[in-house]
C-alpha positions in Angstrom: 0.0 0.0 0.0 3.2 2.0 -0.2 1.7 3.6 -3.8 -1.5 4.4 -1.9 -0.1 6.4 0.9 2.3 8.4 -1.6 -0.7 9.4 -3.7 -2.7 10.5 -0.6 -0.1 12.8 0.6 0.2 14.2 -3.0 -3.5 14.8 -3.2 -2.7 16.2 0.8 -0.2 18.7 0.1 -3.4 20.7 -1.7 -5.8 20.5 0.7 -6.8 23.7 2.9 -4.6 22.8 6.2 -8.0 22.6 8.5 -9.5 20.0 7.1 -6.6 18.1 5.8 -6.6 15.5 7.9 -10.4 14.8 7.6 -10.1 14.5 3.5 -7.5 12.7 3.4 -8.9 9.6 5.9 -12.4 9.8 3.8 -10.6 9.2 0.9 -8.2 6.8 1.9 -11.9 4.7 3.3 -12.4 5.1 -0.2 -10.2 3.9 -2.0 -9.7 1.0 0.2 -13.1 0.2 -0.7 -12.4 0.2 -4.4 -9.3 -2.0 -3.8 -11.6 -4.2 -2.1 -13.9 -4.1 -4.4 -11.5 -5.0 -7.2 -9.7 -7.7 -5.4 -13.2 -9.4 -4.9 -14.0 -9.9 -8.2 -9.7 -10.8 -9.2 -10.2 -13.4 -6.1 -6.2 -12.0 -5.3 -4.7 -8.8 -4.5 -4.1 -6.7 -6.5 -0.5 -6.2 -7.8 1.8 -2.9 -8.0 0.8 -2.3 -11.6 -3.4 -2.7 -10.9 -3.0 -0.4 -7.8 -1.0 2.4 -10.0 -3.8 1.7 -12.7 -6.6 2.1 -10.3 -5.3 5.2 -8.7 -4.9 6.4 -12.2 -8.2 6.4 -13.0 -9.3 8.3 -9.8 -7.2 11.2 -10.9 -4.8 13.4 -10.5 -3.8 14.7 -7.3 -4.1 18.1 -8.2 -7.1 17.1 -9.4 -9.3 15.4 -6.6 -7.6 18.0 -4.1 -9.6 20.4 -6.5 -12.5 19.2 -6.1 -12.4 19.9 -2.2 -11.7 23.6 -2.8 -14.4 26.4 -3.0 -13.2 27.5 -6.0 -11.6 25.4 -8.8 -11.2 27.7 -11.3 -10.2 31.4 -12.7 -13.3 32.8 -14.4 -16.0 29.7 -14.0 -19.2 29.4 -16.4 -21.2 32.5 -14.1 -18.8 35.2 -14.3 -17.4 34.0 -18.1 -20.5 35.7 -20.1 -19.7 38.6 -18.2 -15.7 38.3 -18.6 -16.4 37.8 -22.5 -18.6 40.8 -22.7 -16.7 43.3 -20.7 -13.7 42.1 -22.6 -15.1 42.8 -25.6 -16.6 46.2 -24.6 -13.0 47.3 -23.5 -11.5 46.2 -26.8 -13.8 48.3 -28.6 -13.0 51.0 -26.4 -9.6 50.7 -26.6 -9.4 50.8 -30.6 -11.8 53.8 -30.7 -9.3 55.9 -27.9 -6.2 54.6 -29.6 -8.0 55.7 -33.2 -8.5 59.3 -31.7 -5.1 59.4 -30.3 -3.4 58.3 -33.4 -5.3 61.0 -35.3 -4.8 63.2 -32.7 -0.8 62.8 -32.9 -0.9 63.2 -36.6 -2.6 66.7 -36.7 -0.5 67.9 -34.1 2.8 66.6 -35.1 2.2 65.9 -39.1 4.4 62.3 -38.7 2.8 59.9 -40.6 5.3 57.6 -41.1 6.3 57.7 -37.1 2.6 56.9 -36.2 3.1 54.0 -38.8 5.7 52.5 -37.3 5.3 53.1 -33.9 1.7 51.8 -34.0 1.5 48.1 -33.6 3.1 47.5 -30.6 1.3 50.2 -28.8 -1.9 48.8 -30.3 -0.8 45.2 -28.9 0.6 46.2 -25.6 -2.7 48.9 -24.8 -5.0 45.3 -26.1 -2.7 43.0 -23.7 -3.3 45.7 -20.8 -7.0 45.6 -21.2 -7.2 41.9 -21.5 -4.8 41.4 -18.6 -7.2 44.0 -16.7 -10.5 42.5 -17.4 -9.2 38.7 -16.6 -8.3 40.2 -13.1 -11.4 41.9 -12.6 -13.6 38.6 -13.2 -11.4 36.9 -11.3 -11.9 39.5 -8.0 -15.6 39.1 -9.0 -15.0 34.9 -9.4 -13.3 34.5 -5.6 -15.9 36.6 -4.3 -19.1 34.9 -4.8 -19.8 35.5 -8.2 -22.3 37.4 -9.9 -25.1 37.8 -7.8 -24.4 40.5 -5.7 -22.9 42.5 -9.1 -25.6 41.5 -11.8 -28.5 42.9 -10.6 -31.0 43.3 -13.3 -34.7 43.4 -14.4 -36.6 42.1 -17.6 -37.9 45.9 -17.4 -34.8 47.3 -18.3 -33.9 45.1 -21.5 -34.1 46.6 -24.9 -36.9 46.6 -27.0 -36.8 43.5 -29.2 -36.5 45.6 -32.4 -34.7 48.4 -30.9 -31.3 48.9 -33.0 -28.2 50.1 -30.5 -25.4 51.8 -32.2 -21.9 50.7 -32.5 -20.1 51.1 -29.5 -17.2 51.6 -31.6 -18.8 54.1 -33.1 -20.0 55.6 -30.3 -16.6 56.0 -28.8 -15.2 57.3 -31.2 -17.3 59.9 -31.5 -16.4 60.4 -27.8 -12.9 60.9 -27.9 -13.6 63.1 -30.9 -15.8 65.1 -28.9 -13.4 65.4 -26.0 -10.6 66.1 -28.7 -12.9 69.2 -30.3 -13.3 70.2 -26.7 -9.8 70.4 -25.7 -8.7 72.5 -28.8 -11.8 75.0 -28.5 -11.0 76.0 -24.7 -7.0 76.1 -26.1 -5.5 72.6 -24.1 -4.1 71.8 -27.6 -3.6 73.3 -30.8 -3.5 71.8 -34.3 -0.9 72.9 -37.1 -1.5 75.7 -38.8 -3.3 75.1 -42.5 -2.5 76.9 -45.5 -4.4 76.1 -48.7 -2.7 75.7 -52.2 0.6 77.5 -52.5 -0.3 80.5 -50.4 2.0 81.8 -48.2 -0.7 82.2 -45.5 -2.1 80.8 -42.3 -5.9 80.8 -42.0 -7.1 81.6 -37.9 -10.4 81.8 -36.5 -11.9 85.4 -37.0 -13.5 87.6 -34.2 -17.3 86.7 -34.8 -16.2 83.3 -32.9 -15.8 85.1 -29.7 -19.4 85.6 -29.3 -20.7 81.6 -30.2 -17.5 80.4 -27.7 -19.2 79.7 -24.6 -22.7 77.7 -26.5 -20.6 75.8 -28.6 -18.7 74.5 -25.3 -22.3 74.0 -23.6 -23.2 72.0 -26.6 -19.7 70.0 -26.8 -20.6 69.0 -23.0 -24.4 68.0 -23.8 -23.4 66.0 -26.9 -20.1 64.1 -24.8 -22.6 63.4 -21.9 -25.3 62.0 -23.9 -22.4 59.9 -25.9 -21.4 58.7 -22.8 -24.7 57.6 -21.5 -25.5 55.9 -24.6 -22.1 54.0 -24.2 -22.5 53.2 -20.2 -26.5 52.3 -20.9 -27.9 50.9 -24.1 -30.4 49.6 -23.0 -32.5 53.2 -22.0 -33.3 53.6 -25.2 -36.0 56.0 -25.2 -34.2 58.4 -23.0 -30.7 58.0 -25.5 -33.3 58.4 -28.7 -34.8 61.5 -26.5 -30.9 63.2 -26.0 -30.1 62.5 -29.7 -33.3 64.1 -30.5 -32.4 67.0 -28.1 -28.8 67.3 -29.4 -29.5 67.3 -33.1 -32.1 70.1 -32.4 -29.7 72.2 -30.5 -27.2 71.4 -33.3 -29.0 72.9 -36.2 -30.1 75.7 -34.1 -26.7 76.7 -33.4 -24.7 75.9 -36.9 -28.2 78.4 -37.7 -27.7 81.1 -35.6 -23.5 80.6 -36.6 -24.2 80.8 -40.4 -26.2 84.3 -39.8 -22.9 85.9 -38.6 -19.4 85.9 -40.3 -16.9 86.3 -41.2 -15.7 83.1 -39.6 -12.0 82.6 -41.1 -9.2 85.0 -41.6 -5.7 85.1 -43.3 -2.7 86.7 -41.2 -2.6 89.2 -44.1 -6.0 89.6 -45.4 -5.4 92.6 -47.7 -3.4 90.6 -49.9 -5.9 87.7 -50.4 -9.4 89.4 -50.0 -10.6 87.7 -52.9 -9.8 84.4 -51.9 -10.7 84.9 -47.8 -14.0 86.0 -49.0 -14.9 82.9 -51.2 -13.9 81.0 -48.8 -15.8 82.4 -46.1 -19.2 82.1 -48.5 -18.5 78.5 -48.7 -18.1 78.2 -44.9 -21.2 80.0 -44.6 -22.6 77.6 -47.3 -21.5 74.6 -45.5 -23.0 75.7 -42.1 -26.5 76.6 -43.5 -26.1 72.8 -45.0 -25.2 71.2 -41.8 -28.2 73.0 -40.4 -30.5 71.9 -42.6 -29.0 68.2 -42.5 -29.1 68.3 -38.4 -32.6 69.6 -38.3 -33.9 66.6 -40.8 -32.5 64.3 -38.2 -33.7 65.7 -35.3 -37.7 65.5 -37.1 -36.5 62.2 -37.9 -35.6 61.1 -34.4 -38.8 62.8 -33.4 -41.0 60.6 -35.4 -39.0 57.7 -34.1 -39.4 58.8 -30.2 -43.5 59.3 -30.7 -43.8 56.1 -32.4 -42.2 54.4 -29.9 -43.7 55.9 -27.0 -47.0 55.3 -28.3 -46.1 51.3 -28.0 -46.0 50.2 -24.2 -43.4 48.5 -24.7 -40.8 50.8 -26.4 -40.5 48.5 -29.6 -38.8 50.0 -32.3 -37.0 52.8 -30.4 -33.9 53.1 -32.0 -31.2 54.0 -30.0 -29.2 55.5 -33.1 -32.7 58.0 -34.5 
């Protein structure tokens, strides 16, 4: 029985230290029994070879002292959906704050060919980070009872069954592009300079700015909160269909009340282009009046969309992205 007691303190070695002693004389009743078993039906005892096969196919020592501990795995079937989905999210996440970043280092610095080459391993070590992060996480969540006290949900807060969510990728990008528009309109960061054709000049931002600088901030802050709500919780549709309703009609309002004023670019010399300052400033103008127009469609368009699905008790066919 010499095999027998060297697999029992194997399997020992991993059991909690408390009940150590208690495990390991149930299972040594155990497998006594099965040896007794076997030998009964053999008529002899078993030899060296039939014990090491017999205690092979109880299992591993790791393996059986596993199955006396609370927890016997990383990330088990509960948490995993969760793990898989949060991973996921974060992914996403990542690629859209790594896209604005990238585009944010080539405006500023013009180097295409350094973002080129400097991108993949960034990419790869940022994607490591967030898996390594998330794994952690739903293993905290794992060792500490699970879901249930985390997952707390209701069948009242699902989407609709027709309700179409938008792309979180898309969604965060339009986030970080939002909080990159933000950052350069209060000053944090500044873009290179942009000269058309083969002038010699630098356009800037002309004085009738001044005046729209505090409601364009208001609205950058509206439109990044809703962004962010519709990223942290798809599944209120009606009251993300509601904000993008709200934002698009704050939107055309103000590229309105913008296109009604001017000039809105300057040259650093303007007396030596006013020809060319002027047309472009008509086709700013032009291009505002447009982005009204187009803004204010959407917002009657995500107006029919938020009656129709209130009417329905159950909000189906909200669409998160009206």
């Amino acid at each position: 029985m010499n095999l027998m007691e060297r697999y029992l303190a194997a399997v020992g070695r991993d059991l909690p230290e408390a009940q150590r002693a208690d495990i390991v004389a149930e299972l040594r009743d155990e497998l006594l029994s099965k040896v007794e078993e076997r030998e009964a039906e053999l008529r002899r005892p078993l030899e060296r070879r039939e014990l090491e096969a017999l205690l092979i196919d109880y299992g591993h020592p790791l393996v059986v002292a596993g199955r006396y501990r609370k927890i016997q795995h990383l990330v088990g079937p509960e948490v995993f959906p969760f793990w898989w989905a949060g991973l996921r999210a974060a992914l996403v996440i990542g690629a859209g704050v790594y896209f604005v970043l990238a585009l944010i280092r080539f405006l500023v610095r013009d180097d295409l060919s350094g973002l080129i080459a400097g991108a993949i391993p960034d990419l790869w070590e940022g994607f490591l980070i967030i898996f390594a992060i998330a794994t952690l996480i739903a293993v905290a969540v794992e060792h500490s009872g699970g879901m249930g006290r985390f997952a707390r949900w209701r069948p009242s807060e699902l989407p609709p069954v027709k309700a179409r969510p938008r792309s979180r990728f898309d969604t965060v990008v339009e986030v970080g592009l939002g909080v990159v528009f933000i950052l350069w309109w209060v000053g944090a960061i500044r873009f290179r300079d942009f000269a058309p054709g083969e002038l010699q000049m630098t356009l800037g931002m002309a004085a009738t700015w001044d005046a729209w600088r505090m409601p364009v901030l208001a609205y950058l802050l509206f439109e990044l909160g809703a962004n962010l709500l519709a990223l942290l919780r798809p599944a209120w549709v009606r009251a993300n269909a509601a904000l993008r309703l709200v934002r698009n009609a704050a939107g055309a309002g103000l590229l309105y009340g913008i296109a009604q004023t001017g000039p809105w670019i300057v040259f650093s010399d303007p007396t030596q282009h006013s020809v060319t300052e002027a047309t472009l400033n008509r086709g700013f103008g032009i291009g505002l009046a447009a982005a009204s127009v187009v803004m204010a469609l959407m917002a009657a368009h995500s107006a029919w969309r938020l009656v129709r699905a209130l009417s329905r008790p159950d909000g189906a066919g909200t669409p998160a992205a009206a």
